[in-house]
Legacy VTK file of the C-alpha trace (Angstrom):
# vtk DataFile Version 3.0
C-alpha trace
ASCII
DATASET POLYDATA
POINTS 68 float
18.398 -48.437 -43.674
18.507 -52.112 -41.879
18.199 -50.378 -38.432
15.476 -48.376 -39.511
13.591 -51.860 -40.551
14.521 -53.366 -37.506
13.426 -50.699 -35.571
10.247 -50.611 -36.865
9.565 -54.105 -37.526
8.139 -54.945 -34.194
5.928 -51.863 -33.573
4.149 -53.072 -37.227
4.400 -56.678 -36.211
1.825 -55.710 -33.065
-0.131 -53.721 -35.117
-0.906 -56.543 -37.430
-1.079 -58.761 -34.932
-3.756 -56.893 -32.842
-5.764 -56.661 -35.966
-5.625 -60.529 -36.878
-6.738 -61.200 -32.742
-9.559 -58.680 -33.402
-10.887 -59.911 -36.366
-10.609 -63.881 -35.266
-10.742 -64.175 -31.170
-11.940 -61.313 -29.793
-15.149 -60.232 -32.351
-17.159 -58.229 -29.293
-16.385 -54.816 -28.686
-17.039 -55.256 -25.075
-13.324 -57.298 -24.331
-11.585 -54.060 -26.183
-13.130 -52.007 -24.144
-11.190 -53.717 -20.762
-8.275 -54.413 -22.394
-8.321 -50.745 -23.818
-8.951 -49.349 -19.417
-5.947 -52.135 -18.626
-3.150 -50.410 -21.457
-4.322 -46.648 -20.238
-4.823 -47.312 -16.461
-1.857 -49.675 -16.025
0.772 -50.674 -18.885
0.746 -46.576 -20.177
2.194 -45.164 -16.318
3.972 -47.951 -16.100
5.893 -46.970 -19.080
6.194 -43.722 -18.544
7.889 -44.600 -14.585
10.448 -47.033 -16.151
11.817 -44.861 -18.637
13.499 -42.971 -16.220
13.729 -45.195 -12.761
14.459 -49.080 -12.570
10.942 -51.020 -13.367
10.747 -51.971 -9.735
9.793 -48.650 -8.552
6.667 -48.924 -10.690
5.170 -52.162 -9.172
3.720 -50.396 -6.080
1.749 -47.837 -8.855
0.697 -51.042 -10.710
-0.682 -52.973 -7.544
-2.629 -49.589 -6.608
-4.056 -49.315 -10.033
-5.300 -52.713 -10.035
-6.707 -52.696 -6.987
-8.776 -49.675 -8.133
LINES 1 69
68 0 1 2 3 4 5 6 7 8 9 10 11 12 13 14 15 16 17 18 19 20 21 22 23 24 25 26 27 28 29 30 31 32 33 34 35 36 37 38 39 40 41 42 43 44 45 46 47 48 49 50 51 52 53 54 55 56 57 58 59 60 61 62 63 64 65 66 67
């Protein structure tokens, strides 16, 4: 049962987290909007390479994707 809370901890921890920045710092919609295109375009393949090759191999797809 301790796992299980430690395991999940963190994801709820971001959750919050993202909610308290939202409702304090960033109020506009128009800042969630990039940060939104920056998870999906870049962070989201990113994961997806490194879960199965070293996280090296996905720097060349993240400097392409920015660059877009």
């Amino acid at each position: 049962m301790a796992n299980a809370l430690f395991l999940l901890a963190p994801i709820f921890l971001l959750l919050t987290l993202g909610k308290v920045i939202k409702k304090t710092i960033v109020t506009d919609e128009e800042p969630w909007f990039s940060i939104n295109k920056i998870t999906y375009s870049v962070l989201f393949p990113t994961l997806h390479l490194t879960k199965h090759q070293p996280w090296i191999l996905a720097l060349p797809l993240m400097i392409m994707l920015i660059q877009s």
